[in-house]
N, C-alpha and C positions, 0 to 999 in steps of 0.2 A: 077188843085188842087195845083200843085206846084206853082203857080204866087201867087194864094191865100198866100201860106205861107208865101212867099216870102216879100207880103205886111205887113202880119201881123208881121215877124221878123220887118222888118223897122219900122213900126208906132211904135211896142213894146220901137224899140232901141230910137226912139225918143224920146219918152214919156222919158223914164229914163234917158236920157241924160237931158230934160228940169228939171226935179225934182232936179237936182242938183249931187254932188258929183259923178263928170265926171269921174273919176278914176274909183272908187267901182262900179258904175252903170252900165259905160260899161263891166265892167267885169262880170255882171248879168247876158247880153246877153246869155252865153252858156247857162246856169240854165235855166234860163227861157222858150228858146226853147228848150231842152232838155226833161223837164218834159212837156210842153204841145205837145209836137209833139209822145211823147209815150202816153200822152190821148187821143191824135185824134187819133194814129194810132190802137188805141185798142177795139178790138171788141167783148171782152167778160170781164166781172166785175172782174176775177183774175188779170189778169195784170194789169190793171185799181188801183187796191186795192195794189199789187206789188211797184208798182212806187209811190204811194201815201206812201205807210211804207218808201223808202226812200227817201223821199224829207223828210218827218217829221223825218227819223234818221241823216239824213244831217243836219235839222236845229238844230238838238239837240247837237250835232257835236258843231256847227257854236256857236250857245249858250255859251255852255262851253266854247269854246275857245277865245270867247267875255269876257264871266265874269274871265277868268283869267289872262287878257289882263291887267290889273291893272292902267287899265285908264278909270275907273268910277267913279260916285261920289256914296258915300253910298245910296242915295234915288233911283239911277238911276240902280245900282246895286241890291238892293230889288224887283225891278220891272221885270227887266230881270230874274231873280232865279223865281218868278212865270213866265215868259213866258216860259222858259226852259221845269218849269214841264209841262203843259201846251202840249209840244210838245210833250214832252215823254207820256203824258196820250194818246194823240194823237196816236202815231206808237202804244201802247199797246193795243187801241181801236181795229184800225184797224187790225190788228195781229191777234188778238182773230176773225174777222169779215175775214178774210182770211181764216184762218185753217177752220174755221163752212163751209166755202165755199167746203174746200176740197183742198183750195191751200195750194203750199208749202211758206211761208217767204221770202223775197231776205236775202242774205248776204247783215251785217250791212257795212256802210262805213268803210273805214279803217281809219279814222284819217283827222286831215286837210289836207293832202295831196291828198288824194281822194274826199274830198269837194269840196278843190279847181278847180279840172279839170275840174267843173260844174259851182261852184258858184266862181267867178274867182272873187279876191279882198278880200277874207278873211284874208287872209297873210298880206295884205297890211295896213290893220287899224293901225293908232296908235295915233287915239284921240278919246275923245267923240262923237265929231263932228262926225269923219271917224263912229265909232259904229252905229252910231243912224242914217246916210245916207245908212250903209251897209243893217241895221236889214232893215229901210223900205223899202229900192229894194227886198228881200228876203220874207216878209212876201208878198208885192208888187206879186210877182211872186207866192205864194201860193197861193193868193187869185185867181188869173188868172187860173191857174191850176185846183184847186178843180170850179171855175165856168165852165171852158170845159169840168171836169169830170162828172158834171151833167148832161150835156146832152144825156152823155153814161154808166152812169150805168143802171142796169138792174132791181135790187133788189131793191122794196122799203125802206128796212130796212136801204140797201149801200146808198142810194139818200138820207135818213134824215140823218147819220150819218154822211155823205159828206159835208151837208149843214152843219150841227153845225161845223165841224171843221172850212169850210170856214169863218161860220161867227167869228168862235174864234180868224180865222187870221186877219178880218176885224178891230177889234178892238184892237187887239196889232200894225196892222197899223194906226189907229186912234191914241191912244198914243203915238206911239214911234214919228207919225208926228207932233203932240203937243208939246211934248218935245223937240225937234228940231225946234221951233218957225213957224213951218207950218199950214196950215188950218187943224186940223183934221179930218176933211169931205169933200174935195172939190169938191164930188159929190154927188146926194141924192143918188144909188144906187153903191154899190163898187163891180167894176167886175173883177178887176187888170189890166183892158183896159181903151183904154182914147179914 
């Protein structure tokens, strides 16, 4: 099992190193195994639903402290202010889909400081460019996540609600890759794997 991951860190760190923006990208790396290695490791739908509240209170985090970065263009910045809420409808979905469980909430992140230990390169933006290479590793890595959390949740209710958000992520990586001059699709099914 460990070689498996082992592969799957690599191929991950590839994939986003080819995507572009070498800096931000690698800095994904923690995020990214971080949140699927607590979906594979999870074997009942609360933690499962846990670690999904904060990756979506982390990108809401990450959001914010994009649109206050003050290096957007106003159309670019209307876009992200819906994806933001977006995220936050997200953690509130799931939240309410937790407690019905009988779990308790994680503690919210504290700030980009405790983003950052995960999603390494937040701090580091400081162009459009940087934004719009960071969001699509980020959403990159949610899509990834919620596809591995499908395979292990339990509750029908948690598997459609899991799916709409992935696919909500799917498409804010479709645009945000658009806008950044990339194929918006470059495959027919998006699984945040390559």
């Amino acid at each position: 099992m460990a070689m498996a991951s082992e592969e799957m860190i690599e191929r991950d760190r590839r994939e986003l190193l080819r995507l572009g923006g070498v800096v931000i990208a690698a800095g994904a790396i923690p995020f990214l195994w971080s949140v699927r290695t607590a979906f594979a490791d999870s074997s009942t739908d609360v933690p499962i639903m846990q670690t999904a509240i904060t990756l979506e209170l982390s990108t809401v985090i990450a959001y914010d402290t994009l649109l206050d970065g003050g290096t957007l263009s106003p159309a670019l910045r209307t876009v992200l202010r819906g994806f933001r809420a977006h995220e936050q409808e997200h953690a509130d979905t799931l939240t309410t889909a937790l407690t019905d469980l009988g779990g308790a909430p994680p503690a919210p992140p504290k700030g980009v400081g405790e983003v950052d230990t995960f999603a390494k390169g937040l701090g580091a933006v400081r162009s459009q460019a940087d934004v719009l290479s960071f969001l699509i590793e980020l959403e990159t890595a949610a899509v990834a996540a919620y596809f591995d959390a499908m395979g292990k949740l339990g509750e029908a209710r948690l598997l459609q609600t899991g799916a709409t958000i992935m696919a909500n992520h799917g498409q804010h990586l479709a645009i945000l890759r658009r806008r950044a001059g990339r194929e918006p699709v470059p495959n027919a099914f998006e699984t945040g794997k390559r």
